[in-house]
Structures are given as structure tokens and as C-alpha cells.
N, C-alpha and C positions, 0 to 999 in steps of 0.2 A: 363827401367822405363816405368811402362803404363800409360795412361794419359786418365783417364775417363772425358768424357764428357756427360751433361744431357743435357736434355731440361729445359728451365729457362721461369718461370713467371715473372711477376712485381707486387709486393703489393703494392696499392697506398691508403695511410688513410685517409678517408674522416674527414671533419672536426666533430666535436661531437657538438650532437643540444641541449648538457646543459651538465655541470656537473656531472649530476645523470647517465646520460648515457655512454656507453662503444663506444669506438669506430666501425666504420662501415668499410669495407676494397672492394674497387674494384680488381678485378683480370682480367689484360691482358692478352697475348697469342701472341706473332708476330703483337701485335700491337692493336689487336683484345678484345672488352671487352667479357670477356668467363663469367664473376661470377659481378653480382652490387649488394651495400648493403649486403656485407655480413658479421654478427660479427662472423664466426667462419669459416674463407677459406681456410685452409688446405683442409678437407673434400670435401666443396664445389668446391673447383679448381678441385678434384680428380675425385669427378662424371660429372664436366664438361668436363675432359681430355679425360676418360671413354669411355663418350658419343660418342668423335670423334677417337674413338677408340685409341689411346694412352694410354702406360701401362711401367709401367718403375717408377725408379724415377725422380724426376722434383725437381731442386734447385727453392726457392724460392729469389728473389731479390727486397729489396727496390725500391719503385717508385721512390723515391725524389733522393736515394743519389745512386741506383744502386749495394750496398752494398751484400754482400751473409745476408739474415735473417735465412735459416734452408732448410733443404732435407727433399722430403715427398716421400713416396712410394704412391703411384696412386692406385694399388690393394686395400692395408691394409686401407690405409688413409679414402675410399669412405663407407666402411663397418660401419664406426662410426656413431654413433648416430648422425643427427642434432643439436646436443647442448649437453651443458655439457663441463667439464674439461676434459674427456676422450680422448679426441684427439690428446695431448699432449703425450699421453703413444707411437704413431707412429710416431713422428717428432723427429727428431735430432737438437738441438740448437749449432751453431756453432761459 
């Protein structure tokens, strides 16, 4: 039996400044805030990852409850557009 292991973020959802708005998502890193304000963090964690050179996939995990939320690929994930539903086509929901 093999046993993969990733590196793991934490999404943490910022409170919403009305109704009309979407939520906003902080992104840790070992503790570390890598991504603030952001409504679309897959992508943006992947260019932050990127950045520090990290390439791979990354499990995403709930701030609050620590939970698995979804897997991103780092490569795929960072090529997406800034906005848009499209980001959704590289994430696996699990």
C-alpha cells in the first residue's frame, strides 16, 4: 500500500461585508499568510506556491474545522485566469 502525502494549505473564510457580496478566503502555508483577500484561492495559493518554488499538488484544508475542502495541482491551477468559474475544471472536490 503507498501512502501519498502533499503539502496542505488552510482556507480560512473571511466574514462577507454584505449579502450582495461573495466570500473572501485567506491562505496559510506553515502558519505563514501566503494569499489575503482573495475570492478565487485555488489559483492564487498556486502562483503563491509557484512563487517559492513549490510544484506538486497541495490538499486544500479548512481553517475552522481542518477538514480536506479539495486537491489542486500548483502547475495547472496558476495558468487560470484571475477570475471566472474556470478554475473549477483543475480542482478535484472531495
Amino acid at each position: 500500500m503507498t501512502c501519498r502525502k502533499f503539502l496542505s494549505v488552510e482556507l480560512v473564510a473571511k466574514n462577507k461585508p454584505s449579502d450582495k457580496h461573495w466570500y473572501a478566503y485567506d491562505v496559510l502555508f506553515d502558519g505563514e499568510l501566503i494569499v489575503t483577500d482573495s475570492r478565487d484561492p485555488e489559483p492564487d495559493l498556486a502562483r503563491a506556491l509557484l512563487a517559492r518554488g513549490i510544484k506538486g499538488r497541495v490538499e486544500i484544508r479548512d481553517g475552522k474545522t481542518g477538514k480536506h475542502r479539495s486537491t489542486v495541482n500548483t502547475e495547472a491551477a496558476a495558468k487560470l485566469p484571475r477570475s471566472g468559474p474556470h478554475h473549477w475544471a483543475l480542482t478535484r472536490q472531495l
